[in-house]
ChimeraX commands (.cxc) that place a marker at each C-alpha (Angstrom):
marker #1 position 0.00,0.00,0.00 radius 0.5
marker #1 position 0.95,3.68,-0.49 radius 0.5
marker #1 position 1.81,5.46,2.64 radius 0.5
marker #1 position -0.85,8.18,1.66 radius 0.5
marker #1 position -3.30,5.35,1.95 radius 0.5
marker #1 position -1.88,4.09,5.09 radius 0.5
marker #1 position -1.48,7.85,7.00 radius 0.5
marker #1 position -5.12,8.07,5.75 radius 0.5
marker #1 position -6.21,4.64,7.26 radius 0.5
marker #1 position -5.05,5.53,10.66 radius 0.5
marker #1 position -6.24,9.13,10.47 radius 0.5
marker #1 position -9.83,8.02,10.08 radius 0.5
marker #1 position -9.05,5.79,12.92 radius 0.5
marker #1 position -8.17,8.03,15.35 radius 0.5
marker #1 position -11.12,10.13,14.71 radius 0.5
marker #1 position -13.59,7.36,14.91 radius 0.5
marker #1 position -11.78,6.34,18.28 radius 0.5
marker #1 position -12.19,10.57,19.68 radius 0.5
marker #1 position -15.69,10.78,18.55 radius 0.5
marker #1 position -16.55,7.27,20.50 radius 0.5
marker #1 position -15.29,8.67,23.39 radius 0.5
marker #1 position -16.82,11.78,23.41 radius 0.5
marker #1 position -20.22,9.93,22.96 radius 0.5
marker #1 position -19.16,7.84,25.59 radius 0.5
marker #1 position -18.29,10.69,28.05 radius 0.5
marker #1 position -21.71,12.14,27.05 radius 0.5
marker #1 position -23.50,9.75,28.15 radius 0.5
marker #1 position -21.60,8.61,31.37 radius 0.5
marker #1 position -21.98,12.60,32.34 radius 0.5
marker #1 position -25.60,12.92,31.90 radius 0.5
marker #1 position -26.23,9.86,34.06 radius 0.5
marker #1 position -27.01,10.08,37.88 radius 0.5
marker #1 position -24.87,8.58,40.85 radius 0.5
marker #1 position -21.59,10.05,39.46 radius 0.5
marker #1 position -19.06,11.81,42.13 radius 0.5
marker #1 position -17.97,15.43,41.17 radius 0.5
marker #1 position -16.20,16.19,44.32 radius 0.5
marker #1 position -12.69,15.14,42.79 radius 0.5
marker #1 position -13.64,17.91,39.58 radius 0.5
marker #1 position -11.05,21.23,40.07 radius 0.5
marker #1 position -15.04,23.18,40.13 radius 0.5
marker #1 position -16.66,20.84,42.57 radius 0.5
marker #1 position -17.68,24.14,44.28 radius 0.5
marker #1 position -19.71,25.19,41.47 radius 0.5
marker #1 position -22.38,22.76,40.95 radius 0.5
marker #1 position -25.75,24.39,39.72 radius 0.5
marker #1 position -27.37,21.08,41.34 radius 0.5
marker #1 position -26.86,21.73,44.22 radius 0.5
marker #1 position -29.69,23.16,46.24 radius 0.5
marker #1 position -27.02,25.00,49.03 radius 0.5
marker #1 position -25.08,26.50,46.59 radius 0.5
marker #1 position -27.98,28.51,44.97 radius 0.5
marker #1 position -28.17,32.25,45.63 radius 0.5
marker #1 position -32.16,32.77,46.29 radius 0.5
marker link #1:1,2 radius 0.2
marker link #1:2,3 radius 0.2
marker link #1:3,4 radius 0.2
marker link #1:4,5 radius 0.2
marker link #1:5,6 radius 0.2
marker link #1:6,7 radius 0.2
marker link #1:7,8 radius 0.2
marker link #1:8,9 radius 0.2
marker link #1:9,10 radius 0.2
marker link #1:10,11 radius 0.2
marker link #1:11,12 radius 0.2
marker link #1:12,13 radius 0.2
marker link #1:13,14 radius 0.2
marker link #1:14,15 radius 0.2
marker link #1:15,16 radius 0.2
marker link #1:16,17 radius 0.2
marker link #1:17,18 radius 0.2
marker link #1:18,19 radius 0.2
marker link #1:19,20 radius 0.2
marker link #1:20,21 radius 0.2
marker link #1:21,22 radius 0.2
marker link #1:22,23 radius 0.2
marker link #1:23,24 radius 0.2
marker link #1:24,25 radius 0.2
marker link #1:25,26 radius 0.2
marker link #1:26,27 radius 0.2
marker link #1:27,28 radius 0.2
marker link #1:28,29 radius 0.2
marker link #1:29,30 radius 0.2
marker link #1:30,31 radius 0.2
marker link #1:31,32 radius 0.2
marker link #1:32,33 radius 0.2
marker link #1:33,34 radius 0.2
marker link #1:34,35 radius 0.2
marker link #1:35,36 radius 0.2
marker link #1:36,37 radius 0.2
marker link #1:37,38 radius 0.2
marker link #1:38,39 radius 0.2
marker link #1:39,40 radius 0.2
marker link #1:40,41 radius 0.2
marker link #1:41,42 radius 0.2
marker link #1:42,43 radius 0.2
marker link #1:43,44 radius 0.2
marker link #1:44,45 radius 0.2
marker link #1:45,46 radius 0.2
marker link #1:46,47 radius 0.2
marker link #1:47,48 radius 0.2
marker link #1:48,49 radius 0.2
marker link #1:49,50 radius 0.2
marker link #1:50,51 radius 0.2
marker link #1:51,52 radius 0.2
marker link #1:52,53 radius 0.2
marker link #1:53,54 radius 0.2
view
């Protein structure tokens, strides 16, 4: 094979493999029961009943 072919190969692999794990990440986020305390805003969660302003 030409190496144009194989550069391209792995290319489209790499972006397949990022946009998996973004959907991934998506949908791990949006689910409950996750722990945000070890996040570098854990004191900003809009969730949060006690850390609303009103």
């Amino acid at each position: 094979m030409d190496w144009k072919v194989v550069v391209a190969i792995v290319v489209t692999g790499l972006v397949c493999l990022m946009i998996l794990s973004m959907i991934i990440g998506a949908v791990r986020s949006t689910r409950g029961g996750l722990d945000w305390d070890h996040t570098a805003d854990s004191g900003f969660r809009p969730w949060d009943e006690q850390n609303r302003d009103d």
